[in-house]
N, C-alpha and C positions, 0 to 999 in steps of 0.2 A: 579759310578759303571759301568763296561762294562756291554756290549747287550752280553746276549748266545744265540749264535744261536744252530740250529739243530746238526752243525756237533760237537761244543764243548758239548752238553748236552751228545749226544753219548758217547763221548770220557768221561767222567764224570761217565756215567751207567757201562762203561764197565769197570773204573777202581774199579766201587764200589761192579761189580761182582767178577773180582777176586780177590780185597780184601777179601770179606766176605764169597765168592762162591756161587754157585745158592739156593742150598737148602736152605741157610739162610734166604733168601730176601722176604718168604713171612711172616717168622716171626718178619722181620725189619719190614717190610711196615704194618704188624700191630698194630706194636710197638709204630710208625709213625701214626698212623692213632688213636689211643687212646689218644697218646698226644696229640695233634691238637685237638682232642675233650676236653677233662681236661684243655688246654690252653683258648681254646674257650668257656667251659663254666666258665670257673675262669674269665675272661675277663669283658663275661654277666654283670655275678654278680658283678664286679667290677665297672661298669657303673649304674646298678639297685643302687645298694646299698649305701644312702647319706652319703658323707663325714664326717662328723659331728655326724652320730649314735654310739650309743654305742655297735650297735650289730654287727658292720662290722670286720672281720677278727675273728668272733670266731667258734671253733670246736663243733662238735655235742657232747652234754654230758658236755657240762660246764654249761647248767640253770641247771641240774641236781647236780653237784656240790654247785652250788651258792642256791639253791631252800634248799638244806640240810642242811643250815647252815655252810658248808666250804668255807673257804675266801677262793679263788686260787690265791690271790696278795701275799699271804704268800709266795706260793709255789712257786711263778716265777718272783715275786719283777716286777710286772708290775702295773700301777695307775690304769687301766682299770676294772680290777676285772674277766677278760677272758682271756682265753687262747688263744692266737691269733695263726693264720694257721704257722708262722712262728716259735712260742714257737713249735707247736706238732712238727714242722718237727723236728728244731734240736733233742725234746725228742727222736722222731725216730730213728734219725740219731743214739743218744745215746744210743738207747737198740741194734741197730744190732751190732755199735763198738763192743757191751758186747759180741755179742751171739759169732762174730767173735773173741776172744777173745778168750771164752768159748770153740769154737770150736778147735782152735788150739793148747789151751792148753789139751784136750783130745786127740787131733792126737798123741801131744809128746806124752803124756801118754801111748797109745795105742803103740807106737813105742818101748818106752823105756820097757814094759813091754814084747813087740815080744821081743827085743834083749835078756834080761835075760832070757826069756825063751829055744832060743836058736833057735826059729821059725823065719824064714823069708820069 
């Protein structure tokens, strides 16, 4: 890996300003700064937390499911019986695809409905 020095770090800031522009960068750098924390405490926990338990990678609300009598290995074809950090994200991922989706298809709609009406 090369050494950065001062003047290449510069040259680095100043292209990431006009990329993004000034106003941007305090909401990058907080962006930046929440991540590193989220990274850093997923980290913790991933050192805390034995190999070999059964509680490791699971989301808040699954003893909640399992306590009621709901299997969630049905749900997500996992041997664990939890929903691991990795299942919620894709769900995640899954429901904004939808809302994104959802969205677009009411923009057409909303379009299609100005044209006939004859508004633009």
């Amino acid at each position: 890996m090369a050494d950065l020095g001062w003047p290449e770090l510069a040259i680095i800031a100043l292209a990431v300003v006009l990329l993004f522009g000034w106003k941007r960068m305090p909401d990058m750098a907080r962006s930046l700064g929440r991540s590193a924390r989220i990274f850093k405490s997923e980290m913790d926990q991933m050192r805390t937390t034995p190999d070999s338990g059964a509680d490791s990678g699971r989301t808040p609300g699954a003893d909640t499911e399992r306590d009621a009598g709901h299997d969630a290995r049905s749900d997500i074809g996992h041997d664990t019986g939890y929903i691991t950090v990795h299942d919620a994200v894709h769900q995640a991922d899954a429901r904004v695809a939808a809302a994104d989706a959802e969205v677009a298809r009411l923009r057409a709609e909303l379009l299609r409905r100005k044209h006939a009406n004859g508004s633009h």
